[in-house]
C-alpha positions in Angstrom: 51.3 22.2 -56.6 53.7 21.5 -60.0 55.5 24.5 -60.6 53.8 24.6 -64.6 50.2 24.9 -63.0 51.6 27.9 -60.6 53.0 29.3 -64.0 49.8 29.4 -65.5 47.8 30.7 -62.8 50.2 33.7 -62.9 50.3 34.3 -66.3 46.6 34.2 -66.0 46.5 37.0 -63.2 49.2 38.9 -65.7 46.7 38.7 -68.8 43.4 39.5 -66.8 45.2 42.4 -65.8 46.3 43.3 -69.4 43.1 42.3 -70.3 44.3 39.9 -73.4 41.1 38.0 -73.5 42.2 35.3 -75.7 45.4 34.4 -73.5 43.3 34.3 -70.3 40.2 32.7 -71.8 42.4 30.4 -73.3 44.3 29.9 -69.7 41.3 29.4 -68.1 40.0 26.6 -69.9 43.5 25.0 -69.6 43.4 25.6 -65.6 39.8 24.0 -66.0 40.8 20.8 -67.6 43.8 20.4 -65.2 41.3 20.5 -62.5 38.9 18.0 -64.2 42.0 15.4 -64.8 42.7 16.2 -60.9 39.3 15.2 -59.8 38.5 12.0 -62.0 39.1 8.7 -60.8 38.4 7.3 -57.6 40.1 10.1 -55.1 41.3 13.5 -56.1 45.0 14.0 -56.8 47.7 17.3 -57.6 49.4 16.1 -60.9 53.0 16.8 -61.3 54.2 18.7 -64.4 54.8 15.3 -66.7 50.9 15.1 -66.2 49.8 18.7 -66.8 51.9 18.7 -69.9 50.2 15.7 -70.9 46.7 17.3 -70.6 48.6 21.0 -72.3 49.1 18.7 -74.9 45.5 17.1 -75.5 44.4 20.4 -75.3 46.5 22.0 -77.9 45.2 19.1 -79.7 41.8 19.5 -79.1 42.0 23.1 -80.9 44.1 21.8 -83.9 41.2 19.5 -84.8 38.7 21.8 -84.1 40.7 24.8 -86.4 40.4 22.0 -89.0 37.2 21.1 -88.7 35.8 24.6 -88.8 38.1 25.2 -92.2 36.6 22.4 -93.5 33.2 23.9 -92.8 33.7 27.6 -94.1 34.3 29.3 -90.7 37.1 31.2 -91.0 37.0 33.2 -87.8 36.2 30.1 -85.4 39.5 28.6 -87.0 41.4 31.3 -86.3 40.5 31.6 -82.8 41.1 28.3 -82.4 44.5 28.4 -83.8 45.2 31.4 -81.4 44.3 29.3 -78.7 46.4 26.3 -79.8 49.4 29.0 -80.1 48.6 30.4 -76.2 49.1 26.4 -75.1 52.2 25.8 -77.3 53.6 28.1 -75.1 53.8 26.0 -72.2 54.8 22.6 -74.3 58.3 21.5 -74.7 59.5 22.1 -78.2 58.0 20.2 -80.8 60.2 17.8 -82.6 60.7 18.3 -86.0 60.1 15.0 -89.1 63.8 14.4 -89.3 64.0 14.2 -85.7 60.8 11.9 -85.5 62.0 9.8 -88.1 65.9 9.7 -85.9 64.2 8.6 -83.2 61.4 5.7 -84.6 65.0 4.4 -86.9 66.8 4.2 -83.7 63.8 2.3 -81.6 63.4 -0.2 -83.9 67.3 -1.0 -84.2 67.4 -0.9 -80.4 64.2 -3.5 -80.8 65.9 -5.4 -83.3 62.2 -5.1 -84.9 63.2 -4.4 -88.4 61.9 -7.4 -90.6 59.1 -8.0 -88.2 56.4 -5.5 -90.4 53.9 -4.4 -88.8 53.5 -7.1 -86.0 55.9 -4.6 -84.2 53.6 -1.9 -84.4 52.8 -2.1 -80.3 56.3 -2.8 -79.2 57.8 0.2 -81.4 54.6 2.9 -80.1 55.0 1.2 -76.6 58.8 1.9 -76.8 58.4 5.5 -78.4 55.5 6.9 -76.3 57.5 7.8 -73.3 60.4 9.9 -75.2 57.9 11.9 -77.1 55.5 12.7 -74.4 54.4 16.3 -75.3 56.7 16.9 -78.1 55.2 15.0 -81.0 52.0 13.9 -82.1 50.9 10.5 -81.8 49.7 10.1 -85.1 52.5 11.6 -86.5 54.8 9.5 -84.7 52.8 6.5 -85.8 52.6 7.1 -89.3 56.1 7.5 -89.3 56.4 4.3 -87.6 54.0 2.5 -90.4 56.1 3.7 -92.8 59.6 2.7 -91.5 58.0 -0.9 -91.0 56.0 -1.7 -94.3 
């Protein structure tokens, strides 16, 4: 079992026993969607920590939108929740990168590409390049908007 996936499980036990509902509901579902990534596909799998982050990180994503969504709509309290829950999963992420550091990194893969007059033709070989590096610590639409705009 990856050793993030036994941290959550404790820290699970810890809040049901200090009875913080949002940080074990919130742990739950996580737990929940890790098993549901370990069962699809053709034969059930463990997935090592790279993989659980990944899903941590469509999660936390998952509640952004949802936080935004509900603003959008007048719900104020189903936003908040949401963003508490987004907060319990950024616990467990790698630090986020910040813009400069974004923009450091997309400036850096397109010199290492020598991509930098090729617009946005390079838009695949610049994301394909990036993707890796950033797993868990950036958004991919931030990433690629950044990218859009170092290319145009």
């Amino acid at each position: 079992m990856s050793t993030l996936k036994q941290q959550l499980r404790a820290d699970l036990t810890t809040a049901m026993k200090a009875r913080d509902e949002v940080r074990s509901s919130t742990l739950r579902m996580v737990l929940t969607a890790i098993t549901n990534a370990e069962v699809a596909g053709k034969e059930a799998r463990e997935l090592s920590d790279e993989e659980v982050t990944t899903v941590l990180a469509s999660e936390a994503k998952k509640r952004r939108e949802a936080a935004v969504a509900f603003r959008g709509g007048g719900r104020e309290e189903s936003a908040d929740k949401e963003l508490a829950e987004a907060a319990v999963i950024a616990d467990y992420l790698p630090e986020q990168l910040s813009p400069e550091e974004i923009a450091t990194l997309v400036t850096d893969t397109i010199a290492e590409l020598g991509v930098a007059g090729d617009g946005m033709r390079a838009m695949g070989k610049v994301m394909g390049t990036l993707t890796p590096k950033i797993r868990g610590r950036a958004d991919g639409g931030v990433v690629s908007a950044e990218v859009k705009k170092q290319l145009a």
